[in-house]
GUGUZA-151855 format. One record per residue (C-alpha): residue number from 0; residue in one letter; chain; x, y, z. Coordinates in nm, 4 decimals. Last residue first. Layout:
% GUGUZA-151855
+-----+--------+--------+----------+----------+----------+
: num : residu : chaine :       c1 :       c2 :       c3 :
+-----+--------+--------+----------+----------+----------+
: NUM :      A :      A :        X :        Y :        Z :
...
+-----+--------+--------+----------+----------+----------+
This chain:
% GUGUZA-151855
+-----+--------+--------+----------+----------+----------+
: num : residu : chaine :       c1 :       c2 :       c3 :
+-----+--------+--------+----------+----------+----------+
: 208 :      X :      A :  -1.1979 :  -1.7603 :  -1.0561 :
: 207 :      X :      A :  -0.9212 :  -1.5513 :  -0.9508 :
: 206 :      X :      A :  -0.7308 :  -1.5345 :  -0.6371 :
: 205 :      X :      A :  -0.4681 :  -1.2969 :  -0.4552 :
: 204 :      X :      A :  -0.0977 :  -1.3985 :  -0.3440 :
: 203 :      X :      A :   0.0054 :  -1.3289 :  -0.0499 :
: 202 :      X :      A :   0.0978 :  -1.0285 :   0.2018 :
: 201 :      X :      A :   0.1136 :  -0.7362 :  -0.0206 :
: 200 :      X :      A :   0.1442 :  -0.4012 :   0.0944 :
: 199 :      X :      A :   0.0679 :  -0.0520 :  -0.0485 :
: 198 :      X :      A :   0.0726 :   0.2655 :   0.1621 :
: 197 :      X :      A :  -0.0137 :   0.3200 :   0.5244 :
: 196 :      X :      A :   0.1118 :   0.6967 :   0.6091 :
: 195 :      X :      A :   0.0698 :   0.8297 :   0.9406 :
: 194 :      X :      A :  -0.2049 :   1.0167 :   1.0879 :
: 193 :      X :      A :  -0.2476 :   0.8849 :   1.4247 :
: 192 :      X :      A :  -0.6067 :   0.7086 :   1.3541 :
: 191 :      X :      A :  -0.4585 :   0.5908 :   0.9786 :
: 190 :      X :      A :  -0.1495 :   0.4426 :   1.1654 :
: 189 :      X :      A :  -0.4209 :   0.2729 :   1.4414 :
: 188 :      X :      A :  -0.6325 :   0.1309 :   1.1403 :
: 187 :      X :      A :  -0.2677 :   0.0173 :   0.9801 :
: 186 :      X :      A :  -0.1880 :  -0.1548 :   1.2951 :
: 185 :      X :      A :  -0.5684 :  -0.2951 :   1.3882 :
: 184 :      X :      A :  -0.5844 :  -0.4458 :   0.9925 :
: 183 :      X :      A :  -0.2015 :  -0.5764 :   1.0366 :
: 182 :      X :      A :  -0.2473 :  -0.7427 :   1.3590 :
: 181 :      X :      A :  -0.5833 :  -0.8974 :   1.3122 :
: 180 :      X :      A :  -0.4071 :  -1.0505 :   1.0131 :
: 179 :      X :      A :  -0.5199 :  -0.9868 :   0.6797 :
: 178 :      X :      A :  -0.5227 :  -1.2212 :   0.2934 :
: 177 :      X :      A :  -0.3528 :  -1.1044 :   0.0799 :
: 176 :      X :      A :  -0.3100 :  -0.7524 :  -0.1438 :
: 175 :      X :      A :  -0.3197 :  -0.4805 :   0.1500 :
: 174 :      X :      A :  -0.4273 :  -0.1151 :   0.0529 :
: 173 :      X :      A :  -0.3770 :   0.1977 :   0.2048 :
: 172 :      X :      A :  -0.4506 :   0.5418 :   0.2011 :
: 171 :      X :      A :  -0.7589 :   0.5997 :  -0.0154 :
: 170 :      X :      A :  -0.9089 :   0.9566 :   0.0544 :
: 169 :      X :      A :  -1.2314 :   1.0131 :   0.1823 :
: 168 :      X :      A :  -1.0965 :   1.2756 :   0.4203 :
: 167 :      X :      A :  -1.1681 :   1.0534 :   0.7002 :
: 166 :      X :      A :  -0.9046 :   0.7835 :   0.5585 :
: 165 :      X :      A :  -0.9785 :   0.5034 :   0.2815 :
: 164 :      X :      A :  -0.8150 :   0.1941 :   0.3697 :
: 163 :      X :      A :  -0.8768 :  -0.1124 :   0.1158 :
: 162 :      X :      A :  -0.8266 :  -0.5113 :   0.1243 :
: 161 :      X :      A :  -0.7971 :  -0.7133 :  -0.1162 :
: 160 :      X :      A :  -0.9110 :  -1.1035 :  -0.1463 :
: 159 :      X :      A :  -0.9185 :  -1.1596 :  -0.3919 :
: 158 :      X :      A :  -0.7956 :  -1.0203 :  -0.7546 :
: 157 :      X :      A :  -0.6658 :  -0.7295 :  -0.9606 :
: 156 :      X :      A :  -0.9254 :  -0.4850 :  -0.7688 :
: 155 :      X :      A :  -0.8721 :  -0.1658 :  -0.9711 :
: 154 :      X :      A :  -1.1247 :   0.0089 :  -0.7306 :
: 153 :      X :      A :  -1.3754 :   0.1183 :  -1.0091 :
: 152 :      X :      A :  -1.3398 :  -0.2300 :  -1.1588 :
: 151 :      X :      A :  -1.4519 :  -0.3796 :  -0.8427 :
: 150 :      X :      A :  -1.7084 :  -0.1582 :  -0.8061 :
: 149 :      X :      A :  -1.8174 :  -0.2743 :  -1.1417 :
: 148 :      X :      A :  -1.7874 :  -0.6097 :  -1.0963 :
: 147 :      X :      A :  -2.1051 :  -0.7049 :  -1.2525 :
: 146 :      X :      A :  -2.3028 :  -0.7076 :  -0.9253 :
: 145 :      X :      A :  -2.1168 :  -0.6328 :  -0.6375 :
: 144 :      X :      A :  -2.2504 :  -0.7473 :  -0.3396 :
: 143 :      X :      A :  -2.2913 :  -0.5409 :  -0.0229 :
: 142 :      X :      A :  -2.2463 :  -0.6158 :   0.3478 :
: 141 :      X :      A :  -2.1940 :  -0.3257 :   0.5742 :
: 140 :      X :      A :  -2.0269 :  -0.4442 :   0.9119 :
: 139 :      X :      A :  -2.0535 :  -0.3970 :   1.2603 :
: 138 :      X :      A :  -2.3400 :  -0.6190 :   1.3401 :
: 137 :      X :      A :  -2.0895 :  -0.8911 :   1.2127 :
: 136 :      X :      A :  -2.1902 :  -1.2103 :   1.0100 :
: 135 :      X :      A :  -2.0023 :  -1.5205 :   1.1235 :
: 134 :      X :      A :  -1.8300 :  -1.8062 :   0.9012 :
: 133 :      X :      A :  -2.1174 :  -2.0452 :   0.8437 :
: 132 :      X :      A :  -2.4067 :  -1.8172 :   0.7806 :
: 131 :      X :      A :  -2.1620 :  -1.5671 :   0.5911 :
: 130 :      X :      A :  -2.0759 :  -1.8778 :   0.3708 :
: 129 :      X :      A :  -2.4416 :  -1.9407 :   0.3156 :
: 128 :      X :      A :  -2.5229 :  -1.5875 :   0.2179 :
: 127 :      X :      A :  -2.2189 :  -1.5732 :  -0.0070 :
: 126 :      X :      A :  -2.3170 :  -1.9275 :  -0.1660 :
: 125 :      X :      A :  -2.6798 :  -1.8530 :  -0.1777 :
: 124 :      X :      A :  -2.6306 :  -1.4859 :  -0.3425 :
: 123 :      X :      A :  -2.3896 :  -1.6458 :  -0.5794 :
: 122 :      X :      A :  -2.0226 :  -1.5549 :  -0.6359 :
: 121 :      X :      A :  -1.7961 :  -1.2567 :  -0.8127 :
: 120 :      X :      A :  -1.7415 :  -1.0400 :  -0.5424 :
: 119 :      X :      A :  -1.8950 :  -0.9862 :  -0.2365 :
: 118 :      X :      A :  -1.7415 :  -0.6741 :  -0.0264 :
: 117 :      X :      A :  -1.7254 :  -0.6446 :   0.2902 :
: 116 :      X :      A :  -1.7371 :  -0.2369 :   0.3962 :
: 115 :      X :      A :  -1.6368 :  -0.1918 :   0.7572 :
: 114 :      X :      A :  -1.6872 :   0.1704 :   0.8936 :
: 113 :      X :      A :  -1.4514 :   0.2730 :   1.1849 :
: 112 :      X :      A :  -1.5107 :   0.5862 :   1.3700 :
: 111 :      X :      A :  -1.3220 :   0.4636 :   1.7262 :
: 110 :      X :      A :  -1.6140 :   0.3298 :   1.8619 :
: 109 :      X :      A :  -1.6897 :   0.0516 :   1.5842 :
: 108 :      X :      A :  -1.2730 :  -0.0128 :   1.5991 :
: 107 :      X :      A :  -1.2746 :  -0.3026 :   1.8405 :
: 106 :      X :      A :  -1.6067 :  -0.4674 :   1.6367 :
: 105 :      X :      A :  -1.4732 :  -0.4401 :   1.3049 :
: 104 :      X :      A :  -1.1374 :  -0.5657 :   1.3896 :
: 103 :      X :      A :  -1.3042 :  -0.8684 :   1.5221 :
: 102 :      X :      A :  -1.5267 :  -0.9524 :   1.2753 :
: 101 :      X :      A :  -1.2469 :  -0.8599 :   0.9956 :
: 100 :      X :      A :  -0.9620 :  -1.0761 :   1.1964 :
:  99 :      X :      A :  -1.2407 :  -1.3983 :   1.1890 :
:  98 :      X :      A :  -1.2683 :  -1.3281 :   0.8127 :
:  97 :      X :      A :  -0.8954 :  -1.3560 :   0.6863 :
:  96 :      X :      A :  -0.8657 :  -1.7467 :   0.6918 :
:  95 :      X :      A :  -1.2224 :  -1.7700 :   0.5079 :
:  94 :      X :      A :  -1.0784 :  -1.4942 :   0.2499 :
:  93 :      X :      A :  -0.7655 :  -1.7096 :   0.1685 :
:  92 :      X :      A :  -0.9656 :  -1.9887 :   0.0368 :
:  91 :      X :      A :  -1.1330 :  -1.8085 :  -0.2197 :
:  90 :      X :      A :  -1.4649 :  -1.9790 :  -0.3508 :
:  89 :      X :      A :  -1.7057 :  -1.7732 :  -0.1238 :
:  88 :      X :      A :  -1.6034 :  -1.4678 :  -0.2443 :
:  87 :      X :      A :  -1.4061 :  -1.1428 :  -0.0871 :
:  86 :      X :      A :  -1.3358 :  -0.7817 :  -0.1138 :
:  85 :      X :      A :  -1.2434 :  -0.5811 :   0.1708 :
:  84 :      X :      A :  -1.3514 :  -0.2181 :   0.2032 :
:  83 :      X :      A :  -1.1951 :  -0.0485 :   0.5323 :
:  82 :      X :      A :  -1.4109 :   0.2705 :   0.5791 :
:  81 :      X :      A :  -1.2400 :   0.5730 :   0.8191 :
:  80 :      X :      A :  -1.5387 :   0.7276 :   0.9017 :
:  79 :      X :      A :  -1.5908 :   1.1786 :   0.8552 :
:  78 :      X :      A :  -1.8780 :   1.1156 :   0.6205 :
:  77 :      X :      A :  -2.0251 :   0.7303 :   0.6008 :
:  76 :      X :      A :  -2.3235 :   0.7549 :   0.3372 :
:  75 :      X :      A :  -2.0107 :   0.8835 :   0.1085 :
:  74 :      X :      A :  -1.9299 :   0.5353 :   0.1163 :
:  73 :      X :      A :  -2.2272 :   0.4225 :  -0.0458 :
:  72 :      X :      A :  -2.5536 :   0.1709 :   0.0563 :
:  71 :      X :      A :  -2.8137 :   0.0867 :  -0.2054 :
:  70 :      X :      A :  -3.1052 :  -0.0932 :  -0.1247 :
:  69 :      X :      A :  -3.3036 :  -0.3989 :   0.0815 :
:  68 :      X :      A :  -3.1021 :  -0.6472 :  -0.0998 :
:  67 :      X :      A :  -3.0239 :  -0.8633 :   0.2148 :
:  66 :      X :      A :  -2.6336 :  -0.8355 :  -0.0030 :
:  65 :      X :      A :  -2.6966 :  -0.4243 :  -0.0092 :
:  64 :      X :      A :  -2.6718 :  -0.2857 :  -0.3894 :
:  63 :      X :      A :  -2.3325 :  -0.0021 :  -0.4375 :
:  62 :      X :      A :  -2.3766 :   0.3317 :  -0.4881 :
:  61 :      X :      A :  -2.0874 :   0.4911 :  -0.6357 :
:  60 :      X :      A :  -1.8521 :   0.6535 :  -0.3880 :
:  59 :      X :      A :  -1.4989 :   0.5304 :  -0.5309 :
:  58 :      X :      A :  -1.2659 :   0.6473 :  -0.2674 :
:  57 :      X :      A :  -1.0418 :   0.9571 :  -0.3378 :
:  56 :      X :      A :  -0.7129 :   0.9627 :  -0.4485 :
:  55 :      X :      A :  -0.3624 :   0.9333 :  -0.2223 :
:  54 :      X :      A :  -0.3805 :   0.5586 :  -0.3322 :
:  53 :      X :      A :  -0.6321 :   0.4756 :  -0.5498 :
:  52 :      X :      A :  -0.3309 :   0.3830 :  -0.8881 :
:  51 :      X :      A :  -0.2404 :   0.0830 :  -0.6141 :
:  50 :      X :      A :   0.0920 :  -0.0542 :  -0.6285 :
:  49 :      X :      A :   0.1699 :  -0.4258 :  -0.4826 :
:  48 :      X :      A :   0.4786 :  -0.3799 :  -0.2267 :
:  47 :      X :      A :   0.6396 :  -0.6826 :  -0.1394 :
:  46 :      X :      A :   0.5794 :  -0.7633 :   0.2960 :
:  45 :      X :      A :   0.8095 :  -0.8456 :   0.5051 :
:  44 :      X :      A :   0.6719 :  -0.7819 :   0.8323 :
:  43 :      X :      A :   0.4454 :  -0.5288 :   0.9900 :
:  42 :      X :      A :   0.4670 :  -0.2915 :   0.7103 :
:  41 :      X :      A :   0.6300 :   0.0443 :   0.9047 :
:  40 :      X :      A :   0.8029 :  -0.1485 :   1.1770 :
:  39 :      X :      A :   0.9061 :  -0.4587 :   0.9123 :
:  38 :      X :      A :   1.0612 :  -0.1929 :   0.6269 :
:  37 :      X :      A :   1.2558 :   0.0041 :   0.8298 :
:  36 :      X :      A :   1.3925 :  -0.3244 :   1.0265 :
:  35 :      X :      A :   1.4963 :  -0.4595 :   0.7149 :
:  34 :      X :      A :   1.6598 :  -0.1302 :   0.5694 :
:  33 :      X :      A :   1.8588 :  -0.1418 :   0.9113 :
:  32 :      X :      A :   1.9556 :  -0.5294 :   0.8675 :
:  31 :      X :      A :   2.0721 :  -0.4911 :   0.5371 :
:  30 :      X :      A :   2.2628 :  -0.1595 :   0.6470 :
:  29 :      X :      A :   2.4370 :  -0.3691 :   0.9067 :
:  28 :      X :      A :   2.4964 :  -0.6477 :   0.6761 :
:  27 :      X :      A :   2.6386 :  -0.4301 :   0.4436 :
:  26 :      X :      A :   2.9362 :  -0.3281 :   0.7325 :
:  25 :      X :      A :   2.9959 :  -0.6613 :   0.8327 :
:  24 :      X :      A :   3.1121 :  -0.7498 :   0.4651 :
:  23 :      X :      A :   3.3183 :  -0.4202 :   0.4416 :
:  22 :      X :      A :   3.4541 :  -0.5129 :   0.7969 :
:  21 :      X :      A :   3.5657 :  -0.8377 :   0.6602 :
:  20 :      X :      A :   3.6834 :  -0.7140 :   0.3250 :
:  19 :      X :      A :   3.9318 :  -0.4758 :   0.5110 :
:  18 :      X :      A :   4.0827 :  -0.7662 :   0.7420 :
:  17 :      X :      A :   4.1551 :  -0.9479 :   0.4482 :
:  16 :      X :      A :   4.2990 :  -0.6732 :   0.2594 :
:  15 :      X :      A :   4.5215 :  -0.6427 :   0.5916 :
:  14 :      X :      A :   4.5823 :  -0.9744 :   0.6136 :
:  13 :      X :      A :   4.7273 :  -0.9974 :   0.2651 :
:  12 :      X :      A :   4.9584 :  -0.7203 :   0.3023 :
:  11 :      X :      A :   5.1008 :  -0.8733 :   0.6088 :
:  10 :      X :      A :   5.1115 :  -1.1892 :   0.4439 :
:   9 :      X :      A :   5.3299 :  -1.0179 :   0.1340 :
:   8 :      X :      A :   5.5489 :  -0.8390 :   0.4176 :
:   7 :      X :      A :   5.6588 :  -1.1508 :   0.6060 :
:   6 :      X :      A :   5.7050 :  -1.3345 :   0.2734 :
:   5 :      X :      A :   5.9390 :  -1.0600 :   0.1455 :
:   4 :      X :      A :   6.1076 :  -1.0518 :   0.4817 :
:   3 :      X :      A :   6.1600 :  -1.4582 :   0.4576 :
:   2 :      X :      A :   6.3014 :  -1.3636 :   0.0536 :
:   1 :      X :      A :   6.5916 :  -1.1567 :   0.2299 :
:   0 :      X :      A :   6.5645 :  -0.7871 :   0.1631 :
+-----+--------+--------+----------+----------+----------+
């Protein structure tokens, strides 16, 4: 065999290994793309997952002091409601960008057995009170503050603001670390309705004082 057949055969080969890496290259980014699309229809996105020890365990039902301070309010006052509990202060940034989605969430799902638990966490009376003043207050909504943190520590609330999903059974289903969308609070509400799982998700980073 002449050396031009040897070259003919050697760029044949090549080609061919060429050709293969191609469709092994096109092939992962299929499967990328699959996994991706898994991943946004069930979390809405591209969210990280933050594990939560409450998930698949019942809520935390301990009594809990009203912010007007007129009592105690607890979840188990609520039988048979799905409760979202979300956690929030007046000095986190990310909680005033949630808080029109909450009042609006909270009054699309009243009718549909939907409990909305806002949580005050670590501030003032004044500056919650103040910051409810300027932000909205909802009729739908159970404000509470928690003194000491202990709810907080009961939920394994890492920081704010965090959001909670605890299903008619009582138990905790899902739980968003980040600040909410409208979008993601009336998806996971309507996954919870249907009877679908919810999980963990994480859509920012949380604050600390």
């Amino acid at each position: 065999m002449d050396s031009q057949s040897d070259a003919q055969l050697t760029s044949t080969g090549e080609a061919k290994r060429g050709g293969k890496m191609v469709w092994a290259a096109i092939a992962a980014a299929i499967v990328f793309m699959l996994l991706a699309i898994i991943f946004a229809s069930r979390f809405g996105g591209d969210p990280a997952i933050s594990s939560s020890p409450l998930i698949g365990k019942p809520a935390p039902t301990a009594p809990i002091t009203l912010l007007d301070g007129t009592g105690e309010v607890s979840l188990a006052d609520f039988p048979d409601d799905i409760i979202v509990v979300n956690y929030w202060a007046s000095w986190c940034l990310s909680c005033r960008g949630e808080h029109p989605a909450l009042l609006q969430a909270a009054a699309d799902y009243e009718d549909r057995g939907v409990t909305f638990f806002s949580v005050n966490y670590q501030d003032t009376h004044d500056n919650a009170v103040g910051w409810l003043d300027e932000l909205g207050w909802s009729e739908e909504t159970v404000y509470v503050v928690d003194e000491g943190s202990t709810t907080a520590f009961a939920w394994g609330v890492l920081g704010i603001p965090e959001t909670f999903f605890v299903d008619r059974d009582g138990i905790v289903v899902g739980k968003v670390s980040g600040p909410v969308t409208y979008s993601l609070v009336a998806r996971t509400l309507n996954q919870i309705i249907e009877g679908e799982s919810v999980g963990d998700i994480k859509t920012g980073d949380v604050e600390n004082r």
